[in-house]
N, C-alpha and C positions, 0 to 999 in steps of 0.2 A: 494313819497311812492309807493312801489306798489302796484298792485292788487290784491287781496286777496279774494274779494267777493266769487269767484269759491268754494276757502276751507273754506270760514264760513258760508256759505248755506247748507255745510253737517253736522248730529248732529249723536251722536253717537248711532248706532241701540242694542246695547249690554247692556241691563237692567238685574242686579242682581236679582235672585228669592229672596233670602233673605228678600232684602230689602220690597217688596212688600207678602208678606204671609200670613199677616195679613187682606190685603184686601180681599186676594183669601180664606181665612180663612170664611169670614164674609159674602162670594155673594152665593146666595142659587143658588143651582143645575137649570138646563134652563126649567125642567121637573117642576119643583117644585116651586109655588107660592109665593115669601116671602109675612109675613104677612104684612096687613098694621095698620102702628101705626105711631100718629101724630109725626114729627121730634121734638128733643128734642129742649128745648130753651136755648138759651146763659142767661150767668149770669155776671153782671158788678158788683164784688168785691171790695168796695173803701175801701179807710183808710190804703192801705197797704203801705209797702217802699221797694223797691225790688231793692239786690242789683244783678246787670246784672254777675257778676261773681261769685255768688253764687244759683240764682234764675236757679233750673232744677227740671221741674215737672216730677211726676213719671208716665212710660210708661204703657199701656195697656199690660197686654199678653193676646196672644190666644195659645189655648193648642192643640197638634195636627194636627198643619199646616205643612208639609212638604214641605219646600223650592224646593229640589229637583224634587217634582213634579207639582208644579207649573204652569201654562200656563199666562206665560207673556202676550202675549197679551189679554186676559181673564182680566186678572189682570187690566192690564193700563187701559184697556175700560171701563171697572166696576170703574174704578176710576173717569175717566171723560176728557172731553178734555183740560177742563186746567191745569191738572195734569201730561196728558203727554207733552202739550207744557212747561208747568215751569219747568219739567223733563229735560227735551231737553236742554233749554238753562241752566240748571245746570251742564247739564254733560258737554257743549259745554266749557261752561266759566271756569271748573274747569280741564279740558283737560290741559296736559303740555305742550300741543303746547302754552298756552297761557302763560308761564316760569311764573305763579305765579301772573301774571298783577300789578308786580310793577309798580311807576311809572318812567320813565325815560327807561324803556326797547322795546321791540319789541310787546313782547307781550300784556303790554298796551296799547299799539297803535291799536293792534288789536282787540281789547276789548272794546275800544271804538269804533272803525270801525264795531264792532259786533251788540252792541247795537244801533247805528243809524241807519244801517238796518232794524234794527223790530222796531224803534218807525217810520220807513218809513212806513212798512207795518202794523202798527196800525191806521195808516190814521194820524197820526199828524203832525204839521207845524214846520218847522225851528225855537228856541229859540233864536237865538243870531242875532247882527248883524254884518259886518266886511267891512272894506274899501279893493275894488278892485284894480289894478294896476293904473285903472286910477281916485280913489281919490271915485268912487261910493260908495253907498251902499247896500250891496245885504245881501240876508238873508243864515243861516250860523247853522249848528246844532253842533258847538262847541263853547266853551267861553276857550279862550287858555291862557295860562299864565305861568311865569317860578316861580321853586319851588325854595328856596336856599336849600343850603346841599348836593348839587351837586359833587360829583369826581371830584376833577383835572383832564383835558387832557393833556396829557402829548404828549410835543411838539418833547422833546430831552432826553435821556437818553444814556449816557454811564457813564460804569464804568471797572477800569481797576486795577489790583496789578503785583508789578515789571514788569510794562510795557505789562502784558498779561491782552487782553480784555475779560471782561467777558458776559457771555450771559445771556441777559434779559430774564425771563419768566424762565429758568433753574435754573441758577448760581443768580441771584437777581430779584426783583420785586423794582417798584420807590412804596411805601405804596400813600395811598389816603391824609394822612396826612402833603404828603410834598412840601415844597415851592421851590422856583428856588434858583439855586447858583452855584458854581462850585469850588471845591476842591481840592487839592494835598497836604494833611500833614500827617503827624507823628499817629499814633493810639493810643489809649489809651484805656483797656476793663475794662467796670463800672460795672461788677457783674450783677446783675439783677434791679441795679438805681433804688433803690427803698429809696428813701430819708430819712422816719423812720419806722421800721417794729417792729414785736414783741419783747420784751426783748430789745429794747436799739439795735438792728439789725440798720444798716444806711449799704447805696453801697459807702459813700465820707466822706472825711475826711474833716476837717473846711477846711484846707489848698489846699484842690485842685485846680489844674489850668484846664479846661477844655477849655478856650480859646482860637479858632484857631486851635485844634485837628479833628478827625475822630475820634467819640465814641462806640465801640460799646459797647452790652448790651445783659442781656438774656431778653426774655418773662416772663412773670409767675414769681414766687418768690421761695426761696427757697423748694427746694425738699429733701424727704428722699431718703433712698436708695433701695423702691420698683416704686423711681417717683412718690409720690403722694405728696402733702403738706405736709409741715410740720407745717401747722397755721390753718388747714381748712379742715374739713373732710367731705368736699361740695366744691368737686371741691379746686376751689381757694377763699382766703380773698379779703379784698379790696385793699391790699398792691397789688395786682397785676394787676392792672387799668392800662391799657396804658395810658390812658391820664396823669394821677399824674407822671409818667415816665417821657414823653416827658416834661411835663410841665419844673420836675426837672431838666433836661438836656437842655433844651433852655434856663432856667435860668443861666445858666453856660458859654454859646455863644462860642459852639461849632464850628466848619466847617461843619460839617457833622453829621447824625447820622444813625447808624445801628441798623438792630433788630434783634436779632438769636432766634428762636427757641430753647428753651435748648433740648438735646439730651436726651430718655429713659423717658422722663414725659409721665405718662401716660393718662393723662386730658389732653394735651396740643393740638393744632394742629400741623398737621406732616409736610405741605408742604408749600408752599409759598403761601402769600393771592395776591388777586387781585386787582388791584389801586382800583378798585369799591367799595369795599369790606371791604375797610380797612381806612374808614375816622374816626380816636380814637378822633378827635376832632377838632377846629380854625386848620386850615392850620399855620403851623411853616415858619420861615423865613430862613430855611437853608433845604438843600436837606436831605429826612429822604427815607432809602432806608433797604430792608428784607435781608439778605445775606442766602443763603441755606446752613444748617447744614454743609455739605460735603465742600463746598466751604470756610466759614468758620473757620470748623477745620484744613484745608490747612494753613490757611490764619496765623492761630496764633500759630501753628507750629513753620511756618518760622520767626514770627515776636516776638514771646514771649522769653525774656533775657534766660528763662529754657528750654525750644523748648517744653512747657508742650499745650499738647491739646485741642478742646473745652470740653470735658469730664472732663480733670481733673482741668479746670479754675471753670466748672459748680461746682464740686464735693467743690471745695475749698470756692466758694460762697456762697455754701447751708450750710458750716458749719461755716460760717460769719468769715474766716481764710484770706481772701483779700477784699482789697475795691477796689479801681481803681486801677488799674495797669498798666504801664507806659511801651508801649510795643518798640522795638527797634525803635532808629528817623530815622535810613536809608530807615524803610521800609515803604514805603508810600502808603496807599489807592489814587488813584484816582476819584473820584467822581463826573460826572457833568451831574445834571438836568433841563429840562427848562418844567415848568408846566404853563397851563393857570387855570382861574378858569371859571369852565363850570355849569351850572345852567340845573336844569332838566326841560324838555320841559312837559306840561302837560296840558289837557283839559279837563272839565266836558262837557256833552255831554246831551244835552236838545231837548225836543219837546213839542210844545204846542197845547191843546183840546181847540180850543174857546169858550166864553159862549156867550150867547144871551141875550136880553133883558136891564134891568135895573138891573142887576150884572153883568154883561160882564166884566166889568170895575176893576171888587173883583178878586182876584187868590186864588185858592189852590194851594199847592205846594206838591206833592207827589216824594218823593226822596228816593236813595239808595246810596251806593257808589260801585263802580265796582272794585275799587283796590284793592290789596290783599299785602303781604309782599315779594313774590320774593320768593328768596333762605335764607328766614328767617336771614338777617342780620340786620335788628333791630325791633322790638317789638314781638319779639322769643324769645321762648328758645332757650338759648344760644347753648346747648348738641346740638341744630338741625342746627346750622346756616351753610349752604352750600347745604342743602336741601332742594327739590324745596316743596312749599307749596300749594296745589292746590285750596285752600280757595273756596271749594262747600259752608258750610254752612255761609263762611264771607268771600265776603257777595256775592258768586253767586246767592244766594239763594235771596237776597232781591234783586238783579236787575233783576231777574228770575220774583220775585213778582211786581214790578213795572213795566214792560216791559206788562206782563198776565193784571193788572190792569187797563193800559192805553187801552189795546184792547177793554177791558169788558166796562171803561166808553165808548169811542170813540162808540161802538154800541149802549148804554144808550143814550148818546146828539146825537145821528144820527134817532134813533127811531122815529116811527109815535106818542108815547104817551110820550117825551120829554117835562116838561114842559118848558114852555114859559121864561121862566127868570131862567140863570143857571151863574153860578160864571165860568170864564173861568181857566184852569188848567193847569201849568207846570208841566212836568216830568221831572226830574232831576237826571241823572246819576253822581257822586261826584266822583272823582279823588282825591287822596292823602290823605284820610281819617286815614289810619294809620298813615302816619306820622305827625298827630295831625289836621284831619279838615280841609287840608289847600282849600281844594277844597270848600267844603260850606262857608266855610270864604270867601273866593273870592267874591262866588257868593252873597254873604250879601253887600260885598264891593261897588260890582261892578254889582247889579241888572238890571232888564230887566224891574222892574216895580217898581213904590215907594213903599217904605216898609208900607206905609199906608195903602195900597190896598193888602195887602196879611193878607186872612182871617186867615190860618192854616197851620202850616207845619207838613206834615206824613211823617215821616222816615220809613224806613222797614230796619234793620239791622240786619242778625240772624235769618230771619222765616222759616228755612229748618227744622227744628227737635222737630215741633209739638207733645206734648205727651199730652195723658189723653185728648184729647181737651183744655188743657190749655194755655195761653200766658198771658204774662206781655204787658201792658200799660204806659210807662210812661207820664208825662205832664197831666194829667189830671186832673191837679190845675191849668193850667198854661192860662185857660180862665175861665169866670163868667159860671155857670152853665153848665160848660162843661159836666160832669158828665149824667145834664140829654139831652144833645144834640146826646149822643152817646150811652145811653144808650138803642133806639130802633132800632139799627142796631145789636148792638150785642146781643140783644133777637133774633132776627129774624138769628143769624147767627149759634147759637148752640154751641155756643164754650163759655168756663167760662174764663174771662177778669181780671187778678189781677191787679189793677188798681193804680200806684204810682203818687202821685202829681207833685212830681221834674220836672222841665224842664232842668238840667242840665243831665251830663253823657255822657259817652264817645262814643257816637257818634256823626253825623251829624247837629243832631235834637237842640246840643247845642247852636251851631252856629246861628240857628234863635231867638232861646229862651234867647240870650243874647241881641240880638235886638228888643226885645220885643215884639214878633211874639209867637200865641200861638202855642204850638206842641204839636203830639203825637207821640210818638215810639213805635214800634211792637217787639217785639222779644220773640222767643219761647224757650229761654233758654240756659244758659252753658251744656259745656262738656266737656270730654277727649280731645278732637279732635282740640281743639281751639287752634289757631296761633300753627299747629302742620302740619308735613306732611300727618296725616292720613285722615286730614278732605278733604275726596272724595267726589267723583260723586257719591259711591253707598251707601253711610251711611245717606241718606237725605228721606225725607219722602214726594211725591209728592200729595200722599193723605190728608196730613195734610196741606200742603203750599196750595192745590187748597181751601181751607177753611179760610186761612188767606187773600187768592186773595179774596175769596170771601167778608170776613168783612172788608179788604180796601175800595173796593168799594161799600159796604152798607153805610159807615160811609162817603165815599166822596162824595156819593148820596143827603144824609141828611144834608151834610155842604153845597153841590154846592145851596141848594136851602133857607136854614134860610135866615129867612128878613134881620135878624142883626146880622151884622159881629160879633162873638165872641169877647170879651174885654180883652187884656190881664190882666192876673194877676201875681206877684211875687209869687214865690215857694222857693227862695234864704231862706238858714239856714235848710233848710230841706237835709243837708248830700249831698254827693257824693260818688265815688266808685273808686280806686284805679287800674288801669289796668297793668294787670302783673304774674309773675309766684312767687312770695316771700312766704316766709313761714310766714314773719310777715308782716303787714299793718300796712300803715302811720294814714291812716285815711282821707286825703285830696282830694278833689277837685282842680286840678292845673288848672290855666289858660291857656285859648286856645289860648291869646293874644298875636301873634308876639312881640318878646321884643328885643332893641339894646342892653340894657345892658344887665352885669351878673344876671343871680337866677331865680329864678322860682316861680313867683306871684303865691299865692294862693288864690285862688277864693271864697271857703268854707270849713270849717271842720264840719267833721262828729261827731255825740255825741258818748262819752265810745271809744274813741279810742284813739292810740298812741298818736297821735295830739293834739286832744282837752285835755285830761293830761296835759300835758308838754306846755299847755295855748297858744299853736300857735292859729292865729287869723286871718280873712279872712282879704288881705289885705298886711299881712307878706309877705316877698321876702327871698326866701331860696337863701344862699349864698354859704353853704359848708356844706358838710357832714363829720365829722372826717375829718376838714381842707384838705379835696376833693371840688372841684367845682363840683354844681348843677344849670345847666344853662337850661333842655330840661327835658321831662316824663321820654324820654330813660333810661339817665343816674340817674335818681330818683331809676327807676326798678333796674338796675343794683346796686345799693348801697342797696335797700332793700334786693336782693338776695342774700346777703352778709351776714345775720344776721339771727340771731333766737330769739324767743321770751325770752324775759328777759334782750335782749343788752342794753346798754345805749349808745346814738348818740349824741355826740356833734355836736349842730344843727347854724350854725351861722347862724341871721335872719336881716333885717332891717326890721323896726317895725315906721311909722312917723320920719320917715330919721334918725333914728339912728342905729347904730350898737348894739348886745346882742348877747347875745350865751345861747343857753336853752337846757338844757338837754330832752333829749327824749327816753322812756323805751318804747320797743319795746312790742307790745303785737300781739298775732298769730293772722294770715288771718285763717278768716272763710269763705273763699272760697272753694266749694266742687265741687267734681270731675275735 
């Protein structure tokens, strides 16, 4: 890899007045005395259940602060110095140079490269260990491992019609979903292959041969004739799922398959996707390749018995007037792909505070995850996918926090009034947390220390957009008298703590809490901005994060030193939370369990929901949705986005190894903002 240090030593000196006006609102004149008055005290709220996509406390205003005249520097200072360093590395980490800190890209590379700089210069030690060239063991601040879900590399691509070559990246892309083979038959164009749509709608007849053909297909499902649906006044239904396509078509054992963009949709995408970009599901066993519109309409010009175009094959689709169509046998696609399968390389990125004494031996474990979603191709909005995401508040903002944390203890166990006996402490930077955990999974898997010896796991997910002083807690059922363990830090820290029992929930914190590891999670609330391009470097609030650094480290203070390690306790049946953009909610808790087979183990449902209705049970395997495959979260969201409240979903379950099918009435997400 190269070198990079040079450009992530610099941080961005360009601070929004906006964001900060409130501070400069609040700091009396340098003339002028402010009063003095005891600091307020925190307050630890129990009993609540706070759902993470819906929990956004309400802001303070101040009246009469002009942004415009503002004095940044004034501002920052008055703020404190952990509020411009967690500043800094928010703006740093949510910078486009870092493309989003998928994982598998550049910029995650660099992101990690980022953060094990500053946990250098917090004084902490290498976390991991690894064997050298010649079989040593030297110490190592990554713990590396490959993710599945990975892109095909594609080895070989061409493709050619009546003998002219066509041009990759212009004229065709190879999609992420395709396997190796190689081609030369006859065509055949399936409509929009959509096996059963609205009214008795099908792209095939009982009698089709698709056998040994070149298929090709539209995207999306039937359109009117201003291009919008004709089934779905949200975008598209679920008849228009790649996957359920492809599936329909490999069913059939094609040679080949193509994919067109229909012409004049106006939802649709316009250009070619990117092998990256475009994995709809299982890699198929036949070459699956995107033909470009213009290329195309050439293509079946020349090749259609009527010389009718891609326009008018689409127009004759959308009014269910052809199903496959059996285009001339002289004219042959040429087709040959050779893909490998490529697995994403990916690392959590750790440093360790040592203790002393007779806890040395105990860990805390205070964690964050540094990944973010990329160019929003999967756990987005979908309207955004291609746009880059710069993920400030999710979650620069908690490696911002975690990174500031480890400085503030590392000065605490370094101190002259240090007590004598301190639990020694992991930092933990988490890798692939969007695409479900995989990174804290890992680290449960494949520890640095027996899970017996880890007192507490702190997650920080979400702590940029601090309002009112408030934040949610979760876990704080999930050890014996946790409540009053932590309840003299957050007196002492001024901030009021809504405090939820759960140790489940979709972040990282789950992953311990299923090993029976107690945890807490921090998070200062939903917004607009979430899994969205807007959530910047300058919508975050470093005033309020230096207050969460600070009750981190009250609360990891007070744990580094109890005699007795916290006990876990079960919080299971107390709900979960649904992550996603849907207008209606399942109600479940899905498993974060790697599974070989199909469906999607559920872990818990929540009370008064879609779910718990329709008597789904922790334990169920969802097998299909409306006889769609549901194997992963992703494609849950996507099926939900699909529906409005009031739908009924033919829900097919295994249940104690048997097969059922349970109706399930959709009821609205009460998810806000």
């Amino acid at each position: 890899m190269p070198n990079h240090r040079p450009l992530l030593r610099l941080v961005p000196s360009l601070m929004l007045a906006s964001l900060i006006s409130v501070a400069l609102a609040q700091t009396p004149p340098a003339d002028q005395a402010a009063p003095t008055k005891a600091p307020p005290a925190g307050k630890l709220v129990e009993g609540e259940k706070i759902n993470p996509f819906s929990y956004a406390p309400k802001a303070a205003r101040v009246e009469g602060a002009d942004p415009a005249q503002a004095d940044l520097r004034k501002s920052l200072e008055a703020m404190g110095p952990v509020a411009i360093e967690w500043y800094q590395h928010v703006q740093t980490l949510s910078n486009p140079f870092f493309e989003g800190r998928v994982p598998g890209s550049r910029g995650n590379d660099l992101a990690a490269e980022y953060v094990e700089f500053w946990m250098k210069q917090a004084g902490l030690q290498p976390a991991f260990e690894r064997k050298d060239e010649k079989g040593g063991i030297t110490r190592s601040w990554r713990q590396r491992f490959e993710l599945d879900g990975g892109s095909p590399q594609v080895e070989q691509a061409a493709v050619a019609f009546d003998g002219a070559a066509l041009e990759r990246g212009t004229d065709y892309q190879v999609l992420g979903s395709s396997g190796s083979g190689a081609a030369v038959a006859p065509m055949v164009f399936a409509g929009y292959a959509i096996e059963e749509g609205r009214g008795d709608y099908t792209s095939f007849d009982d009698d089709v041969d698709l056998k040994g053909k070149v298929v090709i297909f539209l995207r999306y499902e039937p359109l009117d004739e201003k291009g919008r649906s004709r089934w779905s006044d949200r975008r598209f239904s679920a008849a228009s799922a790649m996957r359920g396509k492809l599936d329909a078509l490999a069913d059939r054992e094609p040679a080949a398959i193509v994919m067109v963009n229909p012409p004049e949709c106006r939802d649709g995408a316009k250009g070619l996707e990117q092998t990256e970009s475009s994995v709809f599901g299982p890699g198929y066993d036949v070459p699956v390749i995107q033909l470009s519109q213009e290329r195309a309409d050439a293509l079946l010009r020349a090749a259609d018995p009527e010389g009718r175009g891609l326009m008018d094959l689409r127009r004759l689709a959308d009014e269910g007037r052809i199903r496959c169509v059996t285009l001339k046998p002289d004219r042959k696609l040429d087709v040959r792909v050779a893909v490998a399968e490529k697995g994403l390389q990916a690392q959590n990125v750790g440093g360790i505070l040592p203790g002393r004494g007779s806890l040395a031996d105990e860990w805390l474990i205070i964690g964050a995850h540094y990944d973010h979603v990329g160019m929003g191709y999967f756990g987005a909005d979908p309207d955004n996918r291609g746009k880059l995401h710069p993920g400030a508040d999710d979650n620069a903002s908690g490696t911002a926090a975690m990174l500031c944390t480890a400085k503030a203890l590392h000065e605490h166990y370094n101190g002259s009034d240090a007590p004598a006996d301190l639990r020694s402490i992991i930092f933990l930077a988490f890798t692939a947390e969007e695409m479900g955990l995989d990174g804290s999974r890992e680290f449960v898997k494949h520890p640095t220390m027996p899970a017996d010896r880890i007192a507490v796991m702190i997650n920080l997910d979400m702590v940029g957009r601090l309002r009112g002083d408030e934040l949610a807690m979760s876990g704080t059922g999930t050890a014996e008298r946790f409540g009053d363990l932590i309840r003299p830090a957050i007196e002492r820290s001024g901030v009021t703590v809504k405090a939820d029992p759960g140790g489940r929930g979709p972040s990282d914190h789950a992953s311990f809490y299923a090993a029976g590891i107690p945890v807490l999670f921090l998070f200062t609330g939903n917004h607009g901005d979430y899994h969205k391009p807007s959530d910047r470097g300058h919508t975050v609030n470093p005033l309020g994060a230096a207050k969460v650094v600070g009750l981190t480290a009250e609360i990891a203070k007070d744990l580094a030193v109890v005699p007795e390690k916290p006990k876990f306790t079960s919080t299971d049946g107390k709900g979960g939370s649904d992550r996603g953009y849907a207008k209606v909610r399942l109600g479940i808790q899905p498993s974060m369990e790697k599974r070989e087979e199909p469906g999607l183990l559920i872990d818990d449902v929540s009370k008064d929901t879609s779910a718990a209705d329709a008597g789904l049970k922790r334990g169920d395997i969802i097998l299909t949705w409306d006889d769609k495959p549901v194997d992963d979260v992703p494609t849950l969201m996507e099926r939900l986005r699909d529906h409005e409240p009031g739908d009924v979903v033919k829900m097919r379950i295994i249940r104690d190894g048997k097969e059922m099918v349970v109706d399930v009435t959709m009821k609205a997400s009460k998810r806000d903002g």
